[in-house]
C-alpha positions, -999 to 999 in steps of 0.1 A, spaced: 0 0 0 12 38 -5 13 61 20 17 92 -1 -5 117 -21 0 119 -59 16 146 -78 -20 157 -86 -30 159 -45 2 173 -38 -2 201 -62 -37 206 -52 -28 210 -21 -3 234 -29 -28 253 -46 -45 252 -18 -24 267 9 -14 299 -17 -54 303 -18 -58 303 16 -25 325 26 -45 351 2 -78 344 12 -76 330 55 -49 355 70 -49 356 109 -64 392 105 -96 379 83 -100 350 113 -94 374 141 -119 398 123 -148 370 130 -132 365 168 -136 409 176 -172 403 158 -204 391 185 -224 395 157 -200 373 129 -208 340 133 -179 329 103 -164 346 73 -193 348 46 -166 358 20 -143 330 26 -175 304 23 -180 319 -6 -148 317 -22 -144 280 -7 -174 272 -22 -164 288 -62 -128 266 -58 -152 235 -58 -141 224 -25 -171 216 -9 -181 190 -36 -141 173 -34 -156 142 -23 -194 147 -37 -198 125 -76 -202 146 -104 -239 136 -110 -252 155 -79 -229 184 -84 -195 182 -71 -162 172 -82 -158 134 -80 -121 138 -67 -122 118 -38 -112 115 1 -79 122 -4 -85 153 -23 -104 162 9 -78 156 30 -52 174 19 -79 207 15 -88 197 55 -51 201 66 -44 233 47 -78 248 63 -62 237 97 -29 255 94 -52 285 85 -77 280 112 -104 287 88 -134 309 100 -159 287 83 -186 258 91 -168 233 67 -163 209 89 -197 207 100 -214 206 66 -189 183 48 -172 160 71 -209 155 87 -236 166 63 -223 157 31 -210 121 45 -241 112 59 -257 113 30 -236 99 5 -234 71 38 -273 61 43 -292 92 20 -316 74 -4 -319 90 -39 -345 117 -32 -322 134 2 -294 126 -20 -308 147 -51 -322 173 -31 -293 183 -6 -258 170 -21 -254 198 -52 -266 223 -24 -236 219 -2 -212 219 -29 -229 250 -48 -223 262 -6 -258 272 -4 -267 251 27 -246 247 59 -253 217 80 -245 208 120 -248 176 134 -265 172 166 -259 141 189 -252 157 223 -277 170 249 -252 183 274 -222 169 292 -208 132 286 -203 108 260 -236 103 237 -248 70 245 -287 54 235 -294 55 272 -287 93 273 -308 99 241 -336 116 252 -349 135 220 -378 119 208 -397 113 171 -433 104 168 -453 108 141 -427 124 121 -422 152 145 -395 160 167 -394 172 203 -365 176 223 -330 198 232 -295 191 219 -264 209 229 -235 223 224 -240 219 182 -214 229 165 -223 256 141 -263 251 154 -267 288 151 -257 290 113 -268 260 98 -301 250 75 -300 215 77 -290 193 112 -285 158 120 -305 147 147 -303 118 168 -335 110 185 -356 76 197 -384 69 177 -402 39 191 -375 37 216 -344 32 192 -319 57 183 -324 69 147 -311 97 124 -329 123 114 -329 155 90 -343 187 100 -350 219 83 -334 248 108 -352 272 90 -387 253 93 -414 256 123 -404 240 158 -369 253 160 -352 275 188 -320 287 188 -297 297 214 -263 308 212 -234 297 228 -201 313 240 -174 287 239 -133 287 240 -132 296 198 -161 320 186 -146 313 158 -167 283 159 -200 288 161 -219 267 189 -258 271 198 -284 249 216 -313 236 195 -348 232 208 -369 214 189 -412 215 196 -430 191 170 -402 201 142 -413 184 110 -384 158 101 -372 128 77 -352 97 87 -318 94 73 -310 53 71 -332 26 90 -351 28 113 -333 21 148 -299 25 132 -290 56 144 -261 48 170 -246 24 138 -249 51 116 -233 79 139 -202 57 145 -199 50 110 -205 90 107 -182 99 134 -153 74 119 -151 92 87 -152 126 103 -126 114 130 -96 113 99 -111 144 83 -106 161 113 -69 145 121 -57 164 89 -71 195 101 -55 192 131 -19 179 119 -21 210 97 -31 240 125 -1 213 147 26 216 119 16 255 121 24 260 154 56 240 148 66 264 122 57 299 146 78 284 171 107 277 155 103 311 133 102 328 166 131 306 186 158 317 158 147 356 158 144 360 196 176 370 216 180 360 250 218 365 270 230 375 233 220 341 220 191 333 197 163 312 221 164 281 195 207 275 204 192 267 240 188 229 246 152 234 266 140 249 237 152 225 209 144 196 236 107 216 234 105 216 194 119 179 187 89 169 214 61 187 193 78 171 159 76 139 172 39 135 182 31 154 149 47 130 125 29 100 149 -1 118 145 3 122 102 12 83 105 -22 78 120 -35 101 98 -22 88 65 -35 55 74 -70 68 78 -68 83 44 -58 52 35 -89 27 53 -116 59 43 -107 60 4 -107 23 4 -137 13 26 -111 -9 46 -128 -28 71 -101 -16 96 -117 18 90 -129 25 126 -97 7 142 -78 38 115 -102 64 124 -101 61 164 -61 58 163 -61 90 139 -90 113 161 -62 104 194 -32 111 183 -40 143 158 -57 156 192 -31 157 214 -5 167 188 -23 201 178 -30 204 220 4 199 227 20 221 195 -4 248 202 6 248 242 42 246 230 40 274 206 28 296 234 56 286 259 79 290 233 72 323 228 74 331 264 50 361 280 45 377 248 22 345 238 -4 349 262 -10 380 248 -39 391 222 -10 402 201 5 371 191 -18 345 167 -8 313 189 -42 319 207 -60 311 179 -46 276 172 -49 270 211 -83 278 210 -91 253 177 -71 228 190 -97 225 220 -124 227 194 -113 200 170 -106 176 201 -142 177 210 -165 185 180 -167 146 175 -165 129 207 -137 137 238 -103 118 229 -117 100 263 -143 84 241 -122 73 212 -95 60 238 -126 33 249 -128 31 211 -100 24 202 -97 -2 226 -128 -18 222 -120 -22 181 -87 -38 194 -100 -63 217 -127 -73 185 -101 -77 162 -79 -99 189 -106 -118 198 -111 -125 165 
């Protein structure tokens, strides 16, 4: 097997980066931080959307590109290292996946060449407060098509059009699409560690809704969800970790300290060869992922679980790094190592605490040994 992108992914990934340098600076994300009232950067979704981006992984017939998962991964690390501003994550990692997963030809039809034209944004909603999502804690509840309940935090909830709803329907778990926009929903917003992020509680009264999959598969289905997500998400978060990487060491070998540049001190190149290590573990993990996803490998969630733990605590550890490494001056507004801190908290828990994946992760091993 090969563990590498092509010339074609590497160059569109290239392309990629030079795009978002123009289009992602810190001063475009920090513009959507100042701003209560800017949720995410409306021109950047826009311009995301025109490069075809958000159809990378969508076929051709509904719309999109017909590139692939790896295409998609290498645009999800360069929209790491740029912290992007925008609900991509959300509506193509989690919207667009469930529906190419379980979406029958009508949901398919009707909501696939929307989110790569960009003209929808989707959120997924599991969670109704602190915890790991479990069917016992399910307590959103379908009947007769209609949907009563409360789920938060959701992760761009205050944004989206369309969400993912787990709820019980008969008492089972099952999936469900909902139309923000439509009677029976309540929004709340949420302040969280990145307001770059959007976050909102949902409250739904009788909210008109259709079932995405079978009925009493929804806990199958989120997994399944959740495992594709997981290595999406690990190349975001290898790029904002090989980010940091790159501020520290730019600022170790311009910063003076006794007359000697910071980086010729052992504590600090001790500091840096740390954060390189757990990076390149974590783009191991990662680049098998790619691998299992763009093959449907059966060792998929085994990939997925190993990829969502390490990328976590790299970008944690790189983005806590960066800020030691530049010394008081990094706790300051000033600097831009706040900004990967604060994603690298999001990205950790938008799809289950690395807590959760840990049990995963060892649960998928003791299958496979039992075996």
């Amino acid at each position: 097997m090969n563990f590498d992108f092509s010339d074609d992914q590497k160059f569109l990934k290239s392309e990629a980066r030079k795009f978002l340098d123009a289009n992602a600076s810190p001063e475009r994300v920090r513009a959507v931080l100042d701003d209560e009232g800017k949720a995410f950067d409306q021109a950047l979704w826009k311009a995301v959307a025109e490069q075809g981006w958000l159809g990378a992984a969508i076929p051709e017939q509904y719309g999109g590109l017909g590139l692939g998962h790896l295409e998609l991964c290498v645009i999800a690390e360069e929209l790491g290292r740029a912290v992007a501003p925008i609900p991509f994550a959300s509506t193509v990692y989690f919207l667009a996946e469930a529906i190419l997963l379980a979406g029958d030809d009508e949901q398919k039809s009707d909501l696939l060449p929307k989110i790569a034209a960009g003209r929808i944004i989707g959120a997924i909603a599991t969670s109704e407060g602190p915890g790991a999502t479990t069917a016992a804690t399910v307590r959103a509840t379908v009947s007769d098509g209609r949907l009563n309940g409360v789920k938060l935090p959701v992760t761009d909830g205050d944004i989206a059009d369309v969400a993912l709803v787990l709820a019980k329907e008969n008492g089972k778990p099952g999936l469900f699409l909902v139309d923000l926009e439509g009677a029976g929903v309540t929004r709340q917003a949420l302040k969280t560690l990145d307001p770059t992020r959007d976050a909102a509680k949902l409250t739904f009264s009788d909210a008109p809704v259709s079932r995405l999959g079978s009925a009493g598969a929804g806990m199958e289905l989120v997994e399944q969800i959740f495992d594709r997500a997981a290595i999406l998400l690990a190349f975001e978060q290898c790029g904002g970790a090989d980010k940091c990487l790159e501020m520290a060491k730019a600022y170790a070998l311009e910063r003076y300290a006794f007359g000697r540049v910071i980086a010729s001190y052992q504590a600090i190149k001790h500091k840096l060869a740390d954060v390189y290590v757990k990076n390149e573990l974590a783009r191991s993990n990662a680049y098998y992922g790619a691998w299992a996803l763009n093959t449907n490998a059966p060792e998929t969630p085994l990939a997925a679980s190993a990829a969502r733990i390490a990328a976590s605590e790299a970008f944690w550890f790189a983005a806590k790094e960066n800020i030691q490494t530049h010394g008081g001056i990094g706790f300051t507004w000033e600097m831009d190592c706040h900004l990967y801190y604060r994603r690298s908290r999001q990205l950790s828990l938008v799809a289950g605490a690395p807590r959760v994946w840990k049990e995963r992760l060892v649960s998928h091993l003791e299958r496979r040994n039992a075996a």
